[in-house]
C-alpha positions, 0 to 999 in steps of 0.5 A: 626032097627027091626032086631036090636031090635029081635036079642036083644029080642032073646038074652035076651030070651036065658039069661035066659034059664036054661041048666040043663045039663051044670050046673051039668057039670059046678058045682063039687060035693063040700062039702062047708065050714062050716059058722061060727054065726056072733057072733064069728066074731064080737067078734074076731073084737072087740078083735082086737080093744081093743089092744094097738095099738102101743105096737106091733110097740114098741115091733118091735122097741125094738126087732130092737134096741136089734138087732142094740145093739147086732152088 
């Protein structure tokens, strides 16, 4: 049980150790993307709420109906 309880110990104790070595082998020199403000987004969602949302169904209903028409 004690042999147990050290090994864990000792598990826990080397999770947590930084290699500074491996990280900068692990992590590439990456340019990261540019954020956008939270503003532009929520306003991108709202957009989207405020469109009928059936007149792309209709549109696609008709679209296939001028095709059925049109054989």
């Amino acid at each position: 049980m004690t042999s147990i309880l050290r090994a864990l110990s000792l598990l826990c104790l080397t999770a947590c150790t930084q290699f500074p070595s491996v990280d900068a082998a692990a992590v590439p020199a990456l340019t990261r993307p540019n954020l956008l403000p939270t503003r532009d987004l929520a306003v991108g969602q709202i957009a989207l709420l405020s469109e009928d949302p059936l007149a792309a169904r209709a549109a696609a209903l008709r679209a296939r109906a001028d095709t059925l028409r049109s054989r």
